[in-house]
Residue, then its C-alpha position, 0 to 999 in steps of 0.5 A: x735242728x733249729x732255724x737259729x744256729x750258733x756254730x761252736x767251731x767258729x773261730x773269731x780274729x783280731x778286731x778293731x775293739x780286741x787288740x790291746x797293748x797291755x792286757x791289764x784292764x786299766x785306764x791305761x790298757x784301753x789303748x788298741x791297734x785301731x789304725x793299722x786295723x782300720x786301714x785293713x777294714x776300708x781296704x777290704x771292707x766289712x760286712x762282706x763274705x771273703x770265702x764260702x758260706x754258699x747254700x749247698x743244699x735245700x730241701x723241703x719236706x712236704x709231710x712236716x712244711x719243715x725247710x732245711x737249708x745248709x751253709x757251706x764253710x766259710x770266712x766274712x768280716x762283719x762289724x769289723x771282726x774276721x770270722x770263720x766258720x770251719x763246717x757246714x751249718x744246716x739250719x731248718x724252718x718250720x714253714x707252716x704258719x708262712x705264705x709263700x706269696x707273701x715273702x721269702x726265705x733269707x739266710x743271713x748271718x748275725x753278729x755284733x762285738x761286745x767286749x764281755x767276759x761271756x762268749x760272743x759268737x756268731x749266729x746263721x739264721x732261716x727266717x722268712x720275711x715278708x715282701x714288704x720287708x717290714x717283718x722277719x719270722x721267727x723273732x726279730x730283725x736286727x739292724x746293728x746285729x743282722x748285718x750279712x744276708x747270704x741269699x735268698x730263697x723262694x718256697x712254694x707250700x703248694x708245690x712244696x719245692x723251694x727254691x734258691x736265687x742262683x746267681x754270680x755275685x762277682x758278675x751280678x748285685x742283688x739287693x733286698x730291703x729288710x726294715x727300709x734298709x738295702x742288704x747286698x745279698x752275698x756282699x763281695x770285700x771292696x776289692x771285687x766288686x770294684x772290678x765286677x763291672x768288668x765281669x759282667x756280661 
């Protein structure tokens, strides 16, 4: 396993940067299907969860420090491209070199459009990031590619439980700050959190 996951089923829908007219590739073939795209995206949204991609199951294994995390099937939309990953997604992390009191678990989802010959797919990651936000292990945090944070988990090495931030995001927003930029955790599409007000207790 890895804390890094590319799932091979997962299936990508028409974006604002795929929908040509012609399938030549001239100067006169760069003509897309950007405003009735458009119009969709700042209706729904984007970087947002549409279904699923909750955390099912945690576990932390006290011989090995190694955290398991699995990811549920789901949809999002994310820099203006609908994705969906049809099976579960079990990523781990080896947590140790990390400091439970210094940061926390996130599980995010990364993925920016490229228009290339090569295979462009999405990817899940496990990575601890330090309370202040400044720094996310193992790797790097990108901020035009690391757009959709799915939740956030607290681990104890002492313990050696960890443990998930339940919570009702059609009830309830929660934020994190990574590189001094505010994620939505579990960001709901325009729509519902236009009426998450009137769900909350």
């Amino acid at each position: 396993m890895s804390s890094q996951v590319i799932p091979a089923s997962q299936k990508q829908y028409l974006s604002v940067f795929n929908g040509r007219l012609f399938d030549f590739n001239t100067s006169d073939s760069r003509i897309y299907l950007a405003a009735s795209i458009n119009s969709l995206n700042r209706t729904v949204g984007t970087n947002c969860i549409l279904q699923g991609l909750d955390i099912t199951n945690t576990d932390y294994n006290p011989t090995t420090d190694i955290v398991t995390v699995t990811v549920s099937p789901g949809k999002c939309l994310i820099d203006n491209t609908l994705i969906e990953i049809p099976d579960p997604t079990v990523m781990e992390l080896d947590v140790t070199s990390f400091d439970s009191a210094a940061g926390k678990l996130v599980v995010s989802i990364g993925f920016a459009y490229v228009e290339t010959i090569y295979s462009n797919k999405a990817t899940l990651k496990l990575r601890f990031v330090t309370n202040d936000g400044q720094s996310a292990m193992p790797g790097f945090w990108f901020l035009n590619y690391d757009h959709i944070i799915i939740n956030v988990l607290d681990f104890d090495k002492i313990a050696k439980t960890v443990t998930l931030d339940n919570f009702d995001p059609m009830a309830e927003k929660r934020t994190i700050t990574i590189q001094d930029r505010e994620y939505e955790i579990a960001p709901l599409d325009s729509i519902s959190s236009r009426v998450r007000h009137l769900l909350a207790p």
